[in-house]
C-alpha positions, -999 to 999 in steps of 0.1 A, spaced: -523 4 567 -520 27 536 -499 16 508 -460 30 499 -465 42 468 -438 16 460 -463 -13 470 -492 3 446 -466 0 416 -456 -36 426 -494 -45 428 -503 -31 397 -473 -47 380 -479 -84 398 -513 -80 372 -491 -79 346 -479 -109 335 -515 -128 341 -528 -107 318 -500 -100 292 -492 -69 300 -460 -50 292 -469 -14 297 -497 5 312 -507 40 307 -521 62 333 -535 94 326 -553 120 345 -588 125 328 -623 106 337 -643 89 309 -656 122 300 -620 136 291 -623 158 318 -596 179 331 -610 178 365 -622 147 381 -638 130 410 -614 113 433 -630 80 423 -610 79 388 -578 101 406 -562 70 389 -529 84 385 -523 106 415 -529 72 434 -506 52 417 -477 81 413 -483 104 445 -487 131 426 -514 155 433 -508 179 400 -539 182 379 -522 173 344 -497 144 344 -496 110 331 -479 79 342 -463 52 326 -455 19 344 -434 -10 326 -421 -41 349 -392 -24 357 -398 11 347 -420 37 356 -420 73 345 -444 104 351 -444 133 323 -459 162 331 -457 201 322 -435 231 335 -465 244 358 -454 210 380 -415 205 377 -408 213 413 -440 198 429 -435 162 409 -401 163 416 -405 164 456 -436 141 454 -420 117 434 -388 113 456 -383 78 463 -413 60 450 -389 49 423 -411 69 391 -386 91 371 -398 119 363 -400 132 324 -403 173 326 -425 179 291 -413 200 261 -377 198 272 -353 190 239 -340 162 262 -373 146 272 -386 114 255 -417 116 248 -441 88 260 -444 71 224 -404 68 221 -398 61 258 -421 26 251 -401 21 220 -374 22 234 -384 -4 264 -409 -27 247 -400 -51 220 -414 -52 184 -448 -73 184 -456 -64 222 -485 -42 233 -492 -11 253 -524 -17 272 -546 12 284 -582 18 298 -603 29 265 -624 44 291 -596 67 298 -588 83 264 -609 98 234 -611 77 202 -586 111 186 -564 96 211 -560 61 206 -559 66 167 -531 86 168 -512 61 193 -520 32 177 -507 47 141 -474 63 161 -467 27 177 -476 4 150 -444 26 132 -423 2 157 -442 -29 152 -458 -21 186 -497 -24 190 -523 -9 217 -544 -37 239 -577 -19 250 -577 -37 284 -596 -20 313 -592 -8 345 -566 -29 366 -566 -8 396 -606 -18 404 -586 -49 421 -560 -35 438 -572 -4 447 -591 -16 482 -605 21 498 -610 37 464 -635 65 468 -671 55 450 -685 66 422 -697 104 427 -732 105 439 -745 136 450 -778 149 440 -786 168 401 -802 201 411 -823 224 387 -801 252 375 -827 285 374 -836 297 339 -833 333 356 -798 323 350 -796 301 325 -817 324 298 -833 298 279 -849 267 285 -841 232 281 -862 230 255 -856 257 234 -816 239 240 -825 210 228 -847 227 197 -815 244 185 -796 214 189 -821 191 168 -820 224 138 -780 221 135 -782 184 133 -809 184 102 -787 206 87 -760 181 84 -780 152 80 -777 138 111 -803 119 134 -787 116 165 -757 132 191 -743 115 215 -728 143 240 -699 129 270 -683 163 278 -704 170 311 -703 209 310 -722 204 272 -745 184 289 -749 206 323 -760 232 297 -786 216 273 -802 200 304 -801 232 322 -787 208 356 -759 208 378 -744 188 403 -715 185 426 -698 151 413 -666 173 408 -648 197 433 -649 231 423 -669 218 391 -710 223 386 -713 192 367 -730 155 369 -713 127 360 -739 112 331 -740 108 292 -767 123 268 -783 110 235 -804 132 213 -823 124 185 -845 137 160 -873 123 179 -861 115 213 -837 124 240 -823 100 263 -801 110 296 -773 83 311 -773 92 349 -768 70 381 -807 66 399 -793 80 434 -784 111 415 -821 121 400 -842 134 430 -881 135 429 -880 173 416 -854 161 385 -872 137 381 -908 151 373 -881 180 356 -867 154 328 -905 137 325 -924 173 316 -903 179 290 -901 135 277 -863 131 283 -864 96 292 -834 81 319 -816 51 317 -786 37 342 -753 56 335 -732 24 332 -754 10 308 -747 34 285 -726 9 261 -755 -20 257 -776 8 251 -756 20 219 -751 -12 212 -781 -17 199 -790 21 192 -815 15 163 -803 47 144 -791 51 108 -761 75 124 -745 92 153 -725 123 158 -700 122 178 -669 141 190 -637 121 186 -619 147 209 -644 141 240 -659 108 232 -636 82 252 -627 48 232 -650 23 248 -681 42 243 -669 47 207 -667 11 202 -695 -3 213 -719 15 190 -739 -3 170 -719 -16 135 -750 -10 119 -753 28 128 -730 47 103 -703 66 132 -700 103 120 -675 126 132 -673 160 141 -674 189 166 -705 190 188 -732 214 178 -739 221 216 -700 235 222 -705 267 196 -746 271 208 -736 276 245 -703 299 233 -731 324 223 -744 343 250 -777 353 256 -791 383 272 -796 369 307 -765 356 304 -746 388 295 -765 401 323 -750 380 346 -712 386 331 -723 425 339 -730 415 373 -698 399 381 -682 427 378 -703 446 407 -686 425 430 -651 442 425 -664 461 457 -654 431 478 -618 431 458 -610 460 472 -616 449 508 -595 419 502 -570 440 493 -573 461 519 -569 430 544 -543 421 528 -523 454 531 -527 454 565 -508 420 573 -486 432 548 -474 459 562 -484 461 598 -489 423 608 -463 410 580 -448 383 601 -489 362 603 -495 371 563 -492 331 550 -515 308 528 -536 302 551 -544 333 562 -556 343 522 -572 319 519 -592 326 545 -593 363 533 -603 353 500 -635 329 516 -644 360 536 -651 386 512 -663 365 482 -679 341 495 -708 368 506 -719 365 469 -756 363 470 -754 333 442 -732 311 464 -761 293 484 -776 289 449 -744 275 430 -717 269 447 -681 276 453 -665 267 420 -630 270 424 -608 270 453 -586 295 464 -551 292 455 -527 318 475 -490 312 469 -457 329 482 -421 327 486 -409 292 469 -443 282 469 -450 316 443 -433 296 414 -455 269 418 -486 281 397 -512 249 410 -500 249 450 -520 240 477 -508 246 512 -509 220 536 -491 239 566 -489 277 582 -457 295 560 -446 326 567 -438 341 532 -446 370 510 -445 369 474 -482 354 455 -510 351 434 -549 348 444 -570 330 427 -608 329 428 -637 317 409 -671 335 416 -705 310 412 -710 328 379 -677 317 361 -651 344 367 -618 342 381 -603 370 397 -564 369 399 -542 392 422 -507 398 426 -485 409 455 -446 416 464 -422 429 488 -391 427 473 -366 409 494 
């Protein structure tokens, strides 16, 4: 029988006290820091019943609060009804924020604990130095819910597919080439890359590990003389495979990325404070000299090349089907108003963009948000049920990045 959301908070807190634990922090990312994730680490929708896309929770042994932004201040506040989380509305003069919320709970010399998989090493600094202000310290514990979460999805393992240099404009070498010059100019021998949409783009490969996302859950490591790729085996097909070995990019198993760096032989490593998560940060080897800095990769992939531009020009050729979506939607408007609901735009909206000749090649990578009436002030709403309403936004995401947003009103 499926848990109360009450009984996953008194789970996780009966974990507590045989492992010293007086707080735990739940946030919404993966360990790549992404902002999307697979439903495997959907961590904190699972403990909270929230299904927002930014939130964070916070459960004490007789406390529990969720903080999340303005976009989600009607949606938290109806999923959170009686699960016994309080909810904290962000950037409101009156809201605590999550540092002075535990200092006002925990006692001086107690710890918050948090999975370093979970956070970015930018992260953790800065909490560690705002709670150690109130004799408080962080415990980099783990993942608690891997025992009391019993029908948690698996790890994402659909297939890595070959992304076309007809659209990606360069190869993977010439990536990697451009990668290796901005590293010699800064003295450095070797990147380690976490932030999957860097790594979708130097390896010219996508996936479907995350909804709406072309990305594949996996880590990267390039040196000066070697580049080696973190990905789970069920993920690299024959055709990757003989893809990674023409062009020597060796594989290793994606969780054992960590005894790799541990032992990483390298004088010295860039990474990204801001998308490298904790753990991984930690357990590089103490003889490799950590440097810190943006990634090279995240300016190289902002500049676009010609094929790429191309592409961008394209896009906008398919305004053509905008204007039959509008059409469609004028006529339930005003001739079948009373069947015009969220269901029927998003069905609209499927219809005439999903006829893109690059969808079979890429994939869907957004889904279709149509709001109206109450549900029009809530900007990240999915329906669940048939509503007859009439004030919205659409919003699509063509396979080659661009979202397309439309308003409509009848004044009421």
């Amino acid at each position: 029988m499926k848990q109360s959301i009450k009984e996953r908070v008194h789970a996780l807190r009966m974990t507590f006290h045989p492992n010293s634990i007086k707080a735990f922090i739940i946030p919404s990312t993966d360990p790549h820091l992404s902002e999307y994730v697979a439903p495997h680490w959907m961590s904190r929708e699972w403990i909270s019943g929230f299904t927002g896309s930014a939130g964070t929770a916070v459960i004490l042994m007789d406390k529990a609060g969720l903080w999340t932004d303005s976009r989600y201040f009607l949606q938290a506040t109806k999923e959170l009804e009686g699960s016994g989380i309080t909810l904290y509305k962000e950037m409101l003069p009156e809201t605590p924020s999550i540092t002075e919320f535990l200092c006002q709970h925990l006692k001086p010399g107690e710890s918050v604990s948090i999975d370093g998989k979970m956070f970015s090493v930018q992260q953790v600094e800065q909490m560690k130095e705002e709670l150690a202000a109130h004799q408080l310290q962080v415990d980099i514990f783990g993942d608690p819910l891997s025992s009391i979460w019993k029908d948690r999805p698996a790890m994402p393992d659909s297939p890595a597919f070959i992304y076309d240099i007809k659209y990606a404009g360069k190869s993977c070498e010439e990536k990697i080439s451009a990668i290796r010059t901005e590293l010699k100019k800064k003295g450095v021998y070797a990147l380690f890359i976490s932030a999957l949409d860097e790594i979708a783009w130097t390896l010219n490969l996508r996936g479907n590990d995350v909804h709406c996302n072309p990305v594949i859950v996996s880590y990267l490591l390039i040196t000066q003389d070697e580049v080696t790729y973190f990905i789970s085996p069920e993920k690299v097909t024959a055709e990757v495979e003989t893809y990674l070995k023409e062009r020597q990019i060796g594989i290793q198993k994606y969780d054992e990325v960590e005894t790799f760096l541990n032992s990483f032989p390298g004088k010295n490593i860039l990474i990204d404070p801001r998308k490298t998560n904790y753990s991984i940060y930690s357990s590089i080897n103490p003889q490799c000299s950590i440097l810190r800095g943006e990634s090279p990769v995240a300016l190289l992939k902002a500049i676009r090349n010609e094929q790429e531009i191309a592409e961008i020009v394209a896009i906008e050729l398919i305004g053509s089907r905008q204007g039959a979506l509008f059409h469609f939607v004028e006529d339930d408007l005003y001739v079948y108003k009373f069947t015009f609901c969220h269901i029927n735009i998003y069905s609209g909206t499927k219809k005439f963009f999903g006829k893109d000749r690059n969808i079979k090649t890429i994939g869907i990578k957004s889904c279709q948000i149509a709001t109206f009436n109450v549900s029009g002030y809530v900007f990240r709403y999915f329906f669940k049920s048939r509503t007859i309403c009439y004030i919205g936004i659409i919003n699509t995401m063509y396979s080659r990045g661009c979202f397309r947003n439309m308003h409509f009103r009848i004044d009421t």
